[in-house]
N, C-alpha and C positions, 0 to 999 in steps of 0.2 A: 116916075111910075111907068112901068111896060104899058105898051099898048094893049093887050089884054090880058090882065090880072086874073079874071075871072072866067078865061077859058074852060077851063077846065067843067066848069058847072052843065057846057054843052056836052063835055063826054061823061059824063056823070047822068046826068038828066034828062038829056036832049037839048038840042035849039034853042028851043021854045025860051028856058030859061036863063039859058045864058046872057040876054041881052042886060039888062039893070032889072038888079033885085032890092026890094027894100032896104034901106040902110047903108046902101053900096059907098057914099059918099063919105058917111062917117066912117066904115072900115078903112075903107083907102086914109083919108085921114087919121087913123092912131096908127097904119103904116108907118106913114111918115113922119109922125110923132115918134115912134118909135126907134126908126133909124138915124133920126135927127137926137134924140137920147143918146142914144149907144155911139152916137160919133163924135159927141159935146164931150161923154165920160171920158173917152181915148187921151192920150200924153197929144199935146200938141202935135208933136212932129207925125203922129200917123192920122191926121185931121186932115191930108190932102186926099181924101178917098173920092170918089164919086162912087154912089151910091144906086142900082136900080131895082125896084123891087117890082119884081117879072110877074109872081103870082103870088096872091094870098086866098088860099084855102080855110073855110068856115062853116063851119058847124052849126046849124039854127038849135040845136037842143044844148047845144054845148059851149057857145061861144060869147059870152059875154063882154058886159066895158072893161076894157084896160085888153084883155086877152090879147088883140091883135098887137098893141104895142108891144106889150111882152112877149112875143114870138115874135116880132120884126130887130125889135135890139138884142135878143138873145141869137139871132138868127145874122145879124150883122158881126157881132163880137166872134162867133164860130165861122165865119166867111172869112175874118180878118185876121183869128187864130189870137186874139185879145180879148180881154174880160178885165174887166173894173177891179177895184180891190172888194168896191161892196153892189156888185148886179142885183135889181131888182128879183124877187123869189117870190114863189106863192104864200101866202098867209095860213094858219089855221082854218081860215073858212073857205081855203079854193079859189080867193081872188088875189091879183096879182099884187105885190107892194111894191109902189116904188119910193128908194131911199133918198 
């Protein structure tokens, strides 16, 4: 995990709110869940990756469970220029599946 993930929130918002926001720990965690997914799916032989995720951007109206995983393994597979035969996709109801 970058040392700060959630910069961004000081040039969005200000300071003030950059530091820890609610939730923070969970998001960071389906990060990692997520890119840990997306690196489990890969062929063996491209499983020697190392992995950093610099910043994850989020949305309090818009960002619900699973979301961040699914944008950290869809977001690993387009880094690595690989995708699964069957990648997690959104559902009918706008939440994310995974297979």
């Amino acid at each position: 995990m970058g040392i700060d993930v959630f910069g961004w929130r000081g040039t969005s918002y200000g300071t003030a709110v950059r530091a820890h926001g609610a939730g923070d720990e969970r998001i960071q965690a389906e990060a990692r869940e997520g890119a840990w997914y997306a690196l489990m799916r890969l062929p063996v032989s491209a499983r020697g990756v190392l992995v950093t995720i610099v910043e994850i951007v989020t949305a309090p109206a818009d960002t619900g469970p699973g979301d961040v995983k699914f944008a950290a393994a869809h977001d690993v597979w387009q880094a690595l220029g690989r995708k699964p035969d069957q990648p997690p996709r959104i559902g009918d109801d706008g939440n994310p599946l995974f297979p």
